[in-house]
N, C-alpha and C positions, 0 to 999 in steps of 0.2 A: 555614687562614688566610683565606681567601677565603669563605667561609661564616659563620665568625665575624665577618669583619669584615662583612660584611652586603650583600656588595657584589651586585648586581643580576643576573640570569642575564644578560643582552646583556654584560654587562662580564666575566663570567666565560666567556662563550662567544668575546668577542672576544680575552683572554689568550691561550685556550689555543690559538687559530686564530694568533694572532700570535710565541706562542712570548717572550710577555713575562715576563723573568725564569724562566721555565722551563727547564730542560735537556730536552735529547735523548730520553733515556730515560723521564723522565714524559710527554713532549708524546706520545709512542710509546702512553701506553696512558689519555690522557687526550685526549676527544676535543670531550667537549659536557658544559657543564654539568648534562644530562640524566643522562650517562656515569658522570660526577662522583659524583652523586648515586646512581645505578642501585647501582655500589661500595662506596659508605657504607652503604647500606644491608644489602648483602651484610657487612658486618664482621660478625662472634660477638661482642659483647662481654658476655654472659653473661646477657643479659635477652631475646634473639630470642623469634622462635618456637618453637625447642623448647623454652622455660621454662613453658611453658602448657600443661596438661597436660588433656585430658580423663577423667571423672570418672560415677560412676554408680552411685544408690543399690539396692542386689545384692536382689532379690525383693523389691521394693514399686514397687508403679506407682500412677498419679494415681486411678482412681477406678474403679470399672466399669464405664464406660463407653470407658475409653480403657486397657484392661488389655494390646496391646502396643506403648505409648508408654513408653521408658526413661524415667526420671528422671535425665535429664543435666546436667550441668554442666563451666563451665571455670575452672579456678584456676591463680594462682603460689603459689608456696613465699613469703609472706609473711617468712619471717625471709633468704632470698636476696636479697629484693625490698630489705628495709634494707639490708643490705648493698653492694647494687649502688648504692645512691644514698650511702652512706658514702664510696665509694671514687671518686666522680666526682671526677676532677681540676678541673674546671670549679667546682666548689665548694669548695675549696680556702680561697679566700679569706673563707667565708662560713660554713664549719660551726663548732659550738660543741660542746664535749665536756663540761664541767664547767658550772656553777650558778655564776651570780651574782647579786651585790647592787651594785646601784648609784643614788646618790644626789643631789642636789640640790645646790646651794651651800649652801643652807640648809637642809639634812638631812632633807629631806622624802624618803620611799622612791620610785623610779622602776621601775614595772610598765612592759614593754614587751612584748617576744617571750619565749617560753615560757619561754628558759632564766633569765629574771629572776623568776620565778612563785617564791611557795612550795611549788606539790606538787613540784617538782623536787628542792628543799632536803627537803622531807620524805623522797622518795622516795629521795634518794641518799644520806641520814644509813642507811637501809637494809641498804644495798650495802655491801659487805666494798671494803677500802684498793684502789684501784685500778680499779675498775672505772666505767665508763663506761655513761651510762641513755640510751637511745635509744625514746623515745617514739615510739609509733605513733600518727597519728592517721589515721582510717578515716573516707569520703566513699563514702555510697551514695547512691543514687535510681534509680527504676523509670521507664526512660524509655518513651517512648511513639515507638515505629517507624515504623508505616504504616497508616491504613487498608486499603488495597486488596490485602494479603495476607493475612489471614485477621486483623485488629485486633494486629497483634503486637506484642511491649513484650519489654524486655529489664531486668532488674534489674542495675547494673553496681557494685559498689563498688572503688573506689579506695583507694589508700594513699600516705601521704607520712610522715615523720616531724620532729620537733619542732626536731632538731640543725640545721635550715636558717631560717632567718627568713622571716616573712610575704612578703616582698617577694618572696624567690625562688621559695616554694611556690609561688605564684601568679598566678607569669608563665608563659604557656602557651610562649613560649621555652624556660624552664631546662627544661625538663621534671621538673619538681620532683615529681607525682603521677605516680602507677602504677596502670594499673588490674590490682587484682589477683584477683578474681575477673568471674564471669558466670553468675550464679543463675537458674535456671529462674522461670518466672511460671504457678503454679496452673494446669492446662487446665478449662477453665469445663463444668459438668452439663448438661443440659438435661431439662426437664419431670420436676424432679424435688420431692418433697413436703419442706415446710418442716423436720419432723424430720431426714430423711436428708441436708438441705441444712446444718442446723447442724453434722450429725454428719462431712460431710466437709469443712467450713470446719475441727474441732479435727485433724480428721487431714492438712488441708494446712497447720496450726501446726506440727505436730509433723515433716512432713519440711522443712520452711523451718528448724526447730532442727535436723533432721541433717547436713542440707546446711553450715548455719553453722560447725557441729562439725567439720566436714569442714576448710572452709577453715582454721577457728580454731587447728587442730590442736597448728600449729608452736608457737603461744604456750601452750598447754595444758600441752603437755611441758615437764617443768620441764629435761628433757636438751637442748631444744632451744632455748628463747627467750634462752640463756646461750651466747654462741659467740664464738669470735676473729675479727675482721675489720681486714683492711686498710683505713684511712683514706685519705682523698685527700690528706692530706699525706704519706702513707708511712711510718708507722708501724703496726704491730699493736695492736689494744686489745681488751678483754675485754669484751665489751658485754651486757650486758642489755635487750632489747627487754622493752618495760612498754605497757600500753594507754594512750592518754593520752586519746584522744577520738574520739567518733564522732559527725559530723555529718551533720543527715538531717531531714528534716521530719517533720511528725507522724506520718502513715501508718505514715513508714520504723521511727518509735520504737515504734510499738506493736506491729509484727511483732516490732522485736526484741526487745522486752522482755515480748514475751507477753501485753497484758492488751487488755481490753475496748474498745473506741471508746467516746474519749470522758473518757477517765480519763486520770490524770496517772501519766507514765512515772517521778518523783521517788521513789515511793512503796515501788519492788522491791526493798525491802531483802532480801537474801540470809539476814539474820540472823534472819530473822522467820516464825516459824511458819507452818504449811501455813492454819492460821484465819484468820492476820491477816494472809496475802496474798489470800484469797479476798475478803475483807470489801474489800480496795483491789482489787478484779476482775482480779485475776492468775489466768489461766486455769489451768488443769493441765497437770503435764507437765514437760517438760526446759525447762532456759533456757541455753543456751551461755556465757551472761556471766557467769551465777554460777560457772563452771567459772577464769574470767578471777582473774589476779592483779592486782589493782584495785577502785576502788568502785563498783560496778554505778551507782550513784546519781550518781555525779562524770561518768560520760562521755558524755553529751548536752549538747552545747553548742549557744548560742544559733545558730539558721541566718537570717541578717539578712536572705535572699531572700526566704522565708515568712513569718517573725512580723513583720517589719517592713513589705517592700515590698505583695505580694500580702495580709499579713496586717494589719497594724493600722491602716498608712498607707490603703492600699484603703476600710478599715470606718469610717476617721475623712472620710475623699472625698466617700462616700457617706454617711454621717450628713449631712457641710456640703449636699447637694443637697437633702434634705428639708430641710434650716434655712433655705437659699435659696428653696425655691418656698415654703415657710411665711409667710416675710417677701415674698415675692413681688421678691427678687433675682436668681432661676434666669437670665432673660435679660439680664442684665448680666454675669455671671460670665460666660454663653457668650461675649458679645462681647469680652470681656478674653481667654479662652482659645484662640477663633479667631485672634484678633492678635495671640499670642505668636509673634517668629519665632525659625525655625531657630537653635538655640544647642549647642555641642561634641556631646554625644551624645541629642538629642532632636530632632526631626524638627518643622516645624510642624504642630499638630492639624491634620486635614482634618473632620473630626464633631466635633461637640460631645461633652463630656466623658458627660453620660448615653446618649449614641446607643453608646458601643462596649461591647458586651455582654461579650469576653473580655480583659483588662490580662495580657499578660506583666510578666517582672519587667523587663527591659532597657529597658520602656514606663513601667511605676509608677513605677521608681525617676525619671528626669528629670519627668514629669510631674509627681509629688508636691512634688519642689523648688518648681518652677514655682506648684502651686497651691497650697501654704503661703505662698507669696511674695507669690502676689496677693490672697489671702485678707487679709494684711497691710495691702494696699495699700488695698483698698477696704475693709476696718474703719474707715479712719480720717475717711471721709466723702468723698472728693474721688478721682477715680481719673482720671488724665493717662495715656494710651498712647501714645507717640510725639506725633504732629501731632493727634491728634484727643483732645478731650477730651469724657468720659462721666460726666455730673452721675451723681451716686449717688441710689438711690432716696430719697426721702422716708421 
């Protein structure tokens, strides 16, 4: 109750010192909000640490150079993982089990959160009377660690599923995503010839497919992606876990779907001969997804951090500064950009917009607002910034 309600550690530590609304008996083994917390933590509720399992692919190692370096890795049981976020009580109010359709006054159809989709409708026309689709959707990205440890980087993918709405996957609150694996990142060669360098780029494809195989396992099995699970309202239901999406930026799509830099990951049709995957630069070899009950080509969805903020918005920023010094406006933009102030999640610029050499996304995304807005402003010949007004060029 006190954690839910969001109440402050000073308030929670002066409760339990004051024995407000407490009994005896809890005040006894409840000391400090620290305490508090230490206990929760300690509870089993079926996702701790011993759900995480380490892992290790049995006589192959990264290259020869680094022949006794395991090939490690750490994963959860993927179809435990749905389960344990079926049965959160806390989401109660918020899971969906079944497919809908719903409408407009005026009978227009209303697309919203997944369960109004039609692969849903498609996917559970599917399913035998009774059973319940629970979509996986899967978030990886290869983040970057530390310099000053030897460059280290970790590939981490996450999982959540479809039966919770956007709002609660996405609040770092609900805990709505799971990270459910921790993939190894390639150990790099040194001083070695271009041949031998391609030839172990195909042979670190092929354990990044065993490795995947590995985590992917649960949904492979057809004994296993089909299980009974307790809901968070308390009932049992027959559930089919289904792939629904995997979200990931370029990079992440072209490892997983095998093909060349560069190329479109749309093109991996599973149906399609060994010739006419090589002609769309599908490498050779295993692909784990073709193994997937789903349409290899359906699960990469849009990632609006990459192709939007750092991707199109960035590439159209930078177009407008060549247009600007072209037209000889570059130092007018600056002066409107400096004098933007501080507004909810944007900071004001300290550098002029071409002086910052690297844009995160949490930077792009308000800036861009900001510089379509002003971009607006001064198209139209006249540009007013607060108290000082800045004739537009000629």
């Amino acid at each position: 109750m006190m954690i839910a309600g969001k109440l402050s550690t000073k308030t929670i530590d002066k409760m339990l010192k004051e024995s407000v609304g407490i009994k005896d008996e809890t005040k006894a083994s409840l000391k400090s909000n620290y305490h508090l917390r230490q206990m929760l933590d300690r509870m089993e509720d079926g996702l701790g640490a011993s759900s995480c399992r380490e892992s290790q692919l049995d006589n192959m190692v990264w290259n020869a150079q680094h022949t006794k370096e395991p090939i490690e890795f750490w994963h959860r049981d993927i179809i435990e993982c749905g389960k344990w976020l079926l049965q959160q009580r806390a989401y109660t109010q918020y899971l969906s089990y079944a497919p809908e359709k719903r409408f407009e006054d005026d009978g227009n159809r209303v697309y919203s959160e997944m369960y109004t989709a039609d692969w849903w409708w498609e996917r559970q026309s599917s399913l035998d009377a009774g059973d319940t689709m629970v979509p996986m959707i899967f978030v990886s990205d290869v983040t970057h660690l530390t310099n000053f440890s030897g460059d280290k980087k970790a590939w981490t993918v996450y999982m959540t599923i479809g039966n919770l709405p956007a709002t609660v996957r996405m609040a770092p609150s609900q805990h709505g995503i799971l990270l459910v694996a921790l993939l190894p990142i390639p150990v790099k060669m040194r001083d070695v010839r271009i041949a031998e360098y391609n030839t172990q780029k195909e042979y670190n494809r092929m354990i990044q497919q065993h490795i995947l195989h590995h985590v992917l396992r649960p949904l492979i099995d057809a004994n296993r992606h089909m299980s009974c699970a307790q809901c968070a309202d308390g009932y049992f239901r027959h559930s089919v876990a289904s792939p629904a999406a995997w979200i990931a930026d370029y990079p992440e799509h072209r490892d997983l779907h095998n093909i060349s830099n560069g190329y479109c990951y749309y093109n991996t049709d599973t149906r399609a001969s060994r010739e006419c995957l090589t002609c769309h630069n599908v490498h050779h070899g295993p692909n784990v997804l073709w193994d997937l009950d789903c349409v290899v080509n359906h699960l990469p969805k849009p990632d609006l951090l990459h192709t939007m903020q750092p991707g199109m918005l960035k590439h159209l920023l930078g177009w407008l500064q060549d247009f600007l010094k072209q037209h000889k406006r570059l130092e007018l933009f600056n002066i409107i950009w400096l004098s933007v102030p501080p507004y909810l999640d944007m900071a004001q610029p300290q550098k002029a917009y071409e002086e910052v050499s690297n844009w995160q996304g949490k930077e792009i995304k308000p800036s861009s607002h900001e510089g379509l807005k002003e971009r607006k402003r001064w198209g139209h010949g006249r540009v007013v910034e607060r108290d000082v007004e800045v004739p537009a060029a000629p």
